[in-house]
C-alpha positions as CSV (number, residue, x, y, z in Angstrom):
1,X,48.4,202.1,96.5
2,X,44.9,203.5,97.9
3,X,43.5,201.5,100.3
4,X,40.2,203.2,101.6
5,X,36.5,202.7,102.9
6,X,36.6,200.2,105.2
7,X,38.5,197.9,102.8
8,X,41.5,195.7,103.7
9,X,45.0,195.6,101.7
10,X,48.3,193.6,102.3
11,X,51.1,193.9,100.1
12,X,54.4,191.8,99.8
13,X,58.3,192.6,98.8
14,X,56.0,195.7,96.4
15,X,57.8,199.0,95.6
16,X,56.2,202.0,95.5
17,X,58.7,204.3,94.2
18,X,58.6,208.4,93.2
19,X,54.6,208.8,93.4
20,X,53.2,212.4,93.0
21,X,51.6,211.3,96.3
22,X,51.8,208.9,99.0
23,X,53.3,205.3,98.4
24,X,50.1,203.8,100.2
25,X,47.6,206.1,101.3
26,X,45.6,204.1,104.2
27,X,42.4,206.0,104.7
28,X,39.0,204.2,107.4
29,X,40.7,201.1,106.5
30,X,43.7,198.2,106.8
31,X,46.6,198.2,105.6
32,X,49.5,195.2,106.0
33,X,52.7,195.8,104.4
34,X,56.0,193.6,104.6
35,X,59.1,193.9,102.9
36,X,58.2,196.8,100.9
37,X,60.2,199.5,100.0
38,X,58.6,203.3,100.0
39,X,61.1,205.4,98.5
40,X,60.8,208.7,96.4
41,X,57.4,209.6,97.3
42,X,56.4,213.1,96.7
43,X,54.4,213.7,99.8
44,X,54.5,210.4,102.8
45,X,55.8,206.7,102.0
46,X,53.3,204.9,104.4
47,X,50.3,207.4,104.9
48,X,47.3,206.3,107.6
49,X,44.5,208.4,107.9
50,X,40.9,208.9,109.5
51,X,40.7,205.7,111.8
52,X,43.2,203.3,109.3
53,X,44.9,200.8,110.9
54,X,48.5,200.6,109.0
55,X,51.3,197.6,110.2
56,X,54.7,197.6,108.2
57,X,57.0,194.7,108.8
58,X,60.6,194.9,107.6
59,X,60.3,197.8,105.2
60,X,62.1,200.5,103.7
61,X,61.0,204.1,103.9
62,X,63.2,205.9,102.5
63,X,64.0,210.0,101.0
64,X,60.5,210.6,101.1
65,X,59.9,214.4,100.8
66,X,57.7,215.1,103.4
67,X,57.9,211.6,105.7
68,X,58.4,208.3,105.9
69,X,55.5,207.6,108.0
70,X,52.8,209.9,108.5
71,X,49.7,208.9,111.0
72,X,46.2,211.7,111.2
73,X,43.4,211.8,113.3
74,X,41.5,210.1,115.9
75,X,41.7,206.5,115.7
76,X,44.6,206.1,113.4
77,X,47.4,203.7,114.2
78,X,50.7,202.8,112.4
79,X,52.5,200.0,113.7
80,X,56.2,199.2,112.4
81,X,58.7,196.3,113.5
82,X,61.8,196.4,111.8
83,X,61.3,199.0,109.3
84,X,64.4,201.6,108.3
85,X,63.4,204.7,108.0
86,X,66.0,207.0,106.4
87,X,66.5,210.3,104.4
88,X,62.6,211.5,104.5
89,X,61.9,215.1,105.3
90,X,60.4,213.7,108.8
91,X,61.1,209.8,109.2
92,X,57.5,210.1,111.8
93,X,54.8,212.2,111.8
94,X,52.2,211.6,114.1
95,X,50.4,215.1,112.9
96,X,50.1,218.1,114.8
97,X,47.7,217.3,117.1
98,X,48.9,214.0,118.8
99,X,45.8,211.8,118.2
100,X,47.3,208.8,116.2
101,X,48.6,206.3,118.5
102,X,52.1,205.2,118.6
């Protein structure tokens, strides 16, 4: 799921499961998950870049092969409450550089 451009996304008990990517790739825009489960993914499960806003709510993030959560550049925020994060090559990255907020 590609959620980009200024655009807004929410989605509900999904599964985005072994993607060649990211399970949702949040770039300049919302994203609102709950109850999903990100498992499998080839590169991040919940992905938030260039000034995305990303909230996950009771989900899974699981065996992802570079992380669970991954949050880039200035302006970018992920949020999570109550999400297990398990397995992933890094359960959090908040890049490099420290400029996504926690």
């Amino acid at each position: 799921l590609t959620v980009q451009q200024g655009a807004t996304g929410t989605a509900k008990k999904c599964k985005m499961k072994e993607n060649k990517g990211a399970g949702v790739f949040a770039i300049g825009s919302a994203v609102t998950l709950e109850g999903c489960q990100l498992t499998g993914n080839y590169i991040h499960g919940f992905s938030v870049q260039k000034g995305a806003t990303g909230s996950a709510t009771n989900c899974e993030m699981k065996e992802n092969k570079q992380s669970g959560v991954f949050a880039l550049q200035q302006g970018s925020q992920a949020m999570l409450e109550g999400c297990q994060l398990t397995g992933n090559g890094i359960d959090v990255d908040w890049s490099i550089r420290r400029t996504a907020n926690r």
